[in-house]
C-alpha positions in Angstrom: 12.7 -23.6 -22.1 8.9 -22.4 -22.8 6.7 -22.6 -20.1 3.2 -24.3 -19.9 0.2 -21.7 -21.4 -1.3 -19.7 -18.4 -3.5 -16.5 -18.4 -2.3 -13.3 -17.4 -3.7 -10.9 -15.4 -2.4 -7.2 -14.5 -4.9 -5.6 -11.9 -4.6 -2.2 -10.9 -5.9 -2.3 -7.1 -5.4 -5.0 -4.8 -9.3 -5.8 -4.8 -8.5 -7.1 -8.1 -6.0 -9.5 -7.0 -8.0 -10.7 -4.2 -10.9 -11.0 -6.2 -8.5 -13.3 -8.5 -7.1 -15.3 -6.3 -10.6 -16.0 -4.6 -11.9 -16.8 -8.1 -8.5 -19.0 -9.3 -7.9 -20.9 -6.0 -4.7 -23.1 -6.3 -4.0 -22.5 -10.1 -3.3 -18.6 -9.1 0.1 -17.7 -8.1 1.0 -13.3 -7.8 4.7 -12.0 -9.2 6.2 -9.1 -8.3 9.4 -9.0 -10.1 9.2 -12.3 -11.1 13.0 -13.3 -10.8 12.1 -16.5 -8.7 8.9 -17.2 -10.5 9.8 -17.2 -14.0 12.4 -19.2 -13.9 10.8 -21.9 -12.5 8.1 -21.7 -14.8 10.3 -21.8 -17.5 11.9 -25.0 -16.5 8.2 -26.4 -15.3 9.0 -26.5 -11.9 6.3 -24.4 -11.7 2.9 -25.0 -12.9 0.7 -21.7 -13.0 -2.1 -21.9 -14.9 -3.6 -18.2 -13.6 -0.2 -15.6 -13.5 -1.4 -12.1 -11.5 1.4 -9.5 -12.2 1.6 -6.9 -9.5 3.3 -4.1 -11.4 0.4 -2.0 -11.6 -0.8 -2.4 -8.3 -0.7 1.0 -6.0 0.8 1.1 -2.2 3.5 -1.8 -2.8 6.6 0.9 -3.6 8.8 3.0 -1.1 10.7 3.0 1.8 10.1 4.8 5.2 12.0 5.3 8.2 10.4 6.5 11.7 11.9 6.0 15.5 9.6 3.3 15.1 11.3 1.1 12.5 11.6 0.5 9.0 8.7 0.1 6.8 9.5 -1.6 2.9 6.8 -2.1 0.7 7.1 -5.6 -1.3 7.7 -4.2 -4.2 10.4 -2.4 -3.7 13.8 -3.3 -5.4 17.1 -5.4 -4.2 18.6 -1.9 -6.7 16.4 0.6 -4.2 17.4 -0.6 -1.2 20.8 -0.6 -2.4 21.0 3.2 -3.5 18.9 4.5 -0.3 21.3 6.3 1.5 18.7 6.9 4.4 17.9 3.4 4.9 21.8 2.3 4.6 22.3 4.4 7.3 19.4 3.2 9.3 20.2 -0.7 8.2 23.0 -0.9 6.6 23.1 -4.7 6.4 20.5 -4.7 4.0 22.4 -2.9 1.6 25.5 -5.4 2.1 22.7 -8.3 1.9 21.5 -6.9 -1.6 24.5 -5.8 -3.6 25.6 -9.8 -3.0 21.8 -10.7 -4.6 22.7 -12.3 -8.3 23.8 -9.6 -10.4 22.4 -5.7 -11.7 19.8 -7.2 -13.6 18.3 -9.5 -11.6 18.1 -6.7 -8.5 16.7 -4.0 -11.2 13.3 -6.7 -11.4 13.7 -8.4 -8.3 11.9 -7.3 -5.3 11.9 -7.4 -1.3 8.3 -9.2 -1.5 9.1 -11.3 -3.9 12.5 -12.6 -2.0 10.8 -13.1 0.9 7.4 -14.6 0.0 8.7 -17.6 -2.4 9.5 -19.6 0.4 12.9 -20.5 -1.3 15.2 -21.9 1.1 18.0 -20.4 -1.3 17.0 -16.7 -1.5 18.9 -14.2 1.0 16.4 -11.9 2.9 14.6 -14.3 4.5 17.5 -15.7 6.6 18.1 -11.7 6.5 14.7 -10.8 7.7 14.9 -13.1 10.7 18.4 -12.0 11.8 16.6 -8.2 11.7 13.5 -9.7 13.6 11.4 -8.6 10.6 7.3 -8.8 10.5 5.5 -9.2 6.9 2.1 -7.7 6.2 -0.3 -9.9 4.1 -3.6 -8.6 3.5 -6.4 -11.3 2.4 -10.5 -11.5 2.1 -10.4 -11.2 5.5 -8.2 -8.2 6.1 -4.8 -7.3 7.0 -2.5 -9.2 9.3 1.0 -9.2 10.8 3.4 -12.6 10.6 6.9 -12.5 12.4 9.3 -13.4 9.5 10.8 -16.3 12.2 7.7 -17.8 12.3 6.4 -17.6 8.4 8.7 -20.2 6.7 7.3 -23.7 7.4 9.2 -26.1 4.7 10.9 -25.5 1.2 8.5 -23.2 -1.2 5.8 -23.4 1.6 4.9 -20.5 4.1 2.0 -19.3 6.2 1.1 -17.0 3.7 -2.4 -18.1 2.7 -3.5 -18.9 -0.8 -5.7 -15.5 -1.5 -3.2 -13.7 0.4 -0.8 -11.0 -0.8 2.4 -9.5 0.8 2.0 -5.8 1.3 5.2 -5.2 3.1 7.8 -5.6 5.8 8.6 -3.8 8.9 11.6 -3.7 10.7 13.1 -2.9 14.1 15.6 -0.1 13.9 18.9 -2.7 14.3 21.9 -1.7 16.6 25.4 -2.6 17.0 27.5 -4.4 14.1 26.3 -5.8 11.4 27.4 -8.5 8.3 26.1 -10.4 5.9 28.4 -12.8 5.0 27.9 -15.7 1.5 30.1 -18.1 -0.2 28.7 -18.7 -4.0 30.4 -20.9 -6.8 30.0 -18.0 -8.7 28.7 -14.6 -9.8 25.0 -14.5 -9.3 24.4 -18.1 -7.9 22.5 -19.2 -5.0 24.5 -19.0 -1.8 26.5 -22.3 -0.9 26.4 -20.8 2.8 25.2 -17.5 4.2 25.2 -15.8 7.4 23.2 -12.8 8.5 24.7 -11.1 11.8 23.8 -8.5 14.2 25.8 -7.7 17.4 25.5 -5.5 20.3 28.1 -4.9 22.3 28.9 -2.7 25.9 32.6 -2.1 26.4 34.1 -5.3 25.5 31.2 -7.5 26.2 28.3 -9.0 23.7 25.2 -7.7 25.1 22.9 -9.2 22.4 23.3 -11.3 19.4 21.2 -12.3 16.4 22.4 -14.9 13.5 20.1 -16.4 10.6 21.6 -18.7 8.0 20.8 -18.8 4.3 20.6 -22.3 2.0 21.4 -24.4 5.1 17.9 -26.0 5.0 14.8 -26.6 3.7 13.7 -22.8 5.1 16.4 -20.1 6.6 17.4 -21.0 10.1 17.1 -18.4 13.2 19.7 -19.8 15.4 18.7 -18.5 18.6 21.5 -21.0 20.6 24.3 -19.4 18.0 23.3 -16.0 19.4 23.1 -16.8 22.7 26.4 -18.5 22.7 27.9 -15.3 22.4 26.2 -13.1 24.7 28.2 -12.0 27.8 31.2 -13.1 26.2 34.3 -10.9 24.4 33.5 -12.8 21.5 36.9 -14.7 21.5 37.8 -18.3 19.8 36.0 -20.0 22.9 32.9 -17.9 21.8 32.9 -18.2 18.3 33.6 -21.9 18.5 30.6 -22.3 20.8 28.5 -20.1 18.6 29.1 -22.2 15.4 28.8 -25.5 17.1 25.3 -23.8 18.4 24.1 -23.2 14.5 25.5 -26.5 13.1 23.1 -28.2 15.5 20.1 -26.2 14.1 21.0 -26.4 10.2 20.0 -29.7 8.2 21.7 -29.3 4.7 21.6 -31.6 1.7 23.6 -32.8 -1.1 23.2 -31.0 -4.3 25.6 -29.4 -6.9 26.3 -27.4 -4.2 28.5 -30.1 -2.6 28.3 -32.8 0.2 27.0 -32.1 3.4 30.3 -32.3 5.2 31.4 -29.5 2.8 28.3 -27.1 3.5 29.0 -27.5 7.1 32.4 -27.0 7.0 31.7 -23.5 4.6 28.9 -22.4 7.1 30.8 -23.1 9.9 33.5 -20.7 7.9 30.9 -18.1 6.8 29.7 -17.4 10.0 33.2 -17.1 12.4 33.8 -14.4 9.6 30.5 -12.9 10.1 30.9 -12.7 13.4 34.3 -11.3 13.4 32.9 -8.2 10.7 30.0 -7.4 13.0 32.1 -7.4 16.0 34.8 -5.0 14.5 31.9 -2.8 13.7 29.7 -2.5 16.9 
């Protein structure tokens, strides 16, 4: 499909895309790589009649690692943090998370920013981000602040980011332990039926600390904090895993879709996650 006429804008500083959105209001919308945008312009989901491109916008690229964490700026790509051997050693989770984003085209465009600031309950870093206690930058006409990712999604397409705000990038923790990033799809390059972000810490045979975000399970990615904690001071045996997904299925809410009944995409996440579990356990 064609989408509706809109104006194009391509500024080359981030004063010009404030000054934009200040001027533009609600009818402005930014795009990084523009693989969630489009789309859904395309097929008039999306009405925007004022489109700022962020290409050519300075300070949104590369990736930096310190003992204090990870730094990504938003427009960095799914394909960069793939072939970064530096930060796949540092997080290597977010390589596993990206190389099951759609397919080499889409992660050549699409960007960290972009995933994150839609606000699409279907996209994979932000369930990611939250497992990896993430924080997002936005900067605005009022300056620059900081938003933990577990507290930015607030309902399907709709976040805390404000209107004439941008984001400028996302820090992380340094993670420890094991890792996984587990997703069941209907097929190459679709949304996830089910995903499940894991991180595990573990001292001898005991869970010392736990983290699980699910993907496409709700109207926003879900933090289960009870999943986690089910697991902590345990050997993460059958008793544990069983409590841990019976902790997330009470936090999810999914609906029907094409994606199946909701029975099924409780049954799947209950499914995905014992096996995301397992891999981050086998690798602490």
């Amino acid at each position: 499909m064609i989408p509706a006429a809109f104006a194009y804008y391509r500024p080359t500083d981030m004063a010009g895309v404030i000054s934009l959105l200040q001027e533009h209001g609600d009818d402005a919308r930014v795009m990084a790589g523009g693989h969630s945008l489009i789309p859904m312009m395309k097929l008039r989901m999306a009405d925007v009649p004022h489109l700022i491109d962020l290409q050519a916008v300075g300070g949104l690229s590369g990736i930096a690692i310190g003992s204090g964490g990870i730094r990504i700026g938003a427009m960095v790509t799914q394909s960069e943090i793939i072939a970064d051997d530096a930060l796949s050693t540092a997080a290597p989770i977010l390589r596993e998370a990206a190389l099951q984003i759609a397919d080499p085209q889409v992660r050549n465009m699409g960007t960290v920013g972009g995933n994150v600031a839609n606000g699409d309950p279907g996209n994979d870093m932000p369930g990611l981000m939250q497992c990896l206690d993430a924080t997002f930058s936005l900067i605005g006409p009022d300056g620059v602040r900081d938003v933990p990712a577990r507290d930015f999604y607030e309902a399907a397409y709709m976040t805390a980011r404000g209107d004439e705000e941008v984001l400028t990038a996302v820090t992380i923790p340094l993670p420890a332990g094991g890792y996984a990033y587990e997703k069941q799809k209907r097929k190459i390059g679709d949304y996830a039926t089910a995903a499940a972000a894991v991180q595990i810490v573990k001292d001898g045979d005991i869970c010392t600390a736990a983290s699980i975000a699910m993907t496409n399970l709700s109207d926003t990615p879900i933090f289960s904090e009870a999943a986690g904690a089910a697991l902590i001071g345990t050997s993460v045996d059958d008793a544990a895993l069983q409590a841990a997904t019976d902790a997330m299925q009470g936090d999810i809410d999914p609906s029907e879709d094409n994606r199946g009944p909701v029975a099924f995409k409780k049954h799947v996440a209950g499914v995905i996650l014992r096996r995301a579990i397992a891999r981050a356990w086998s690798r602490a």
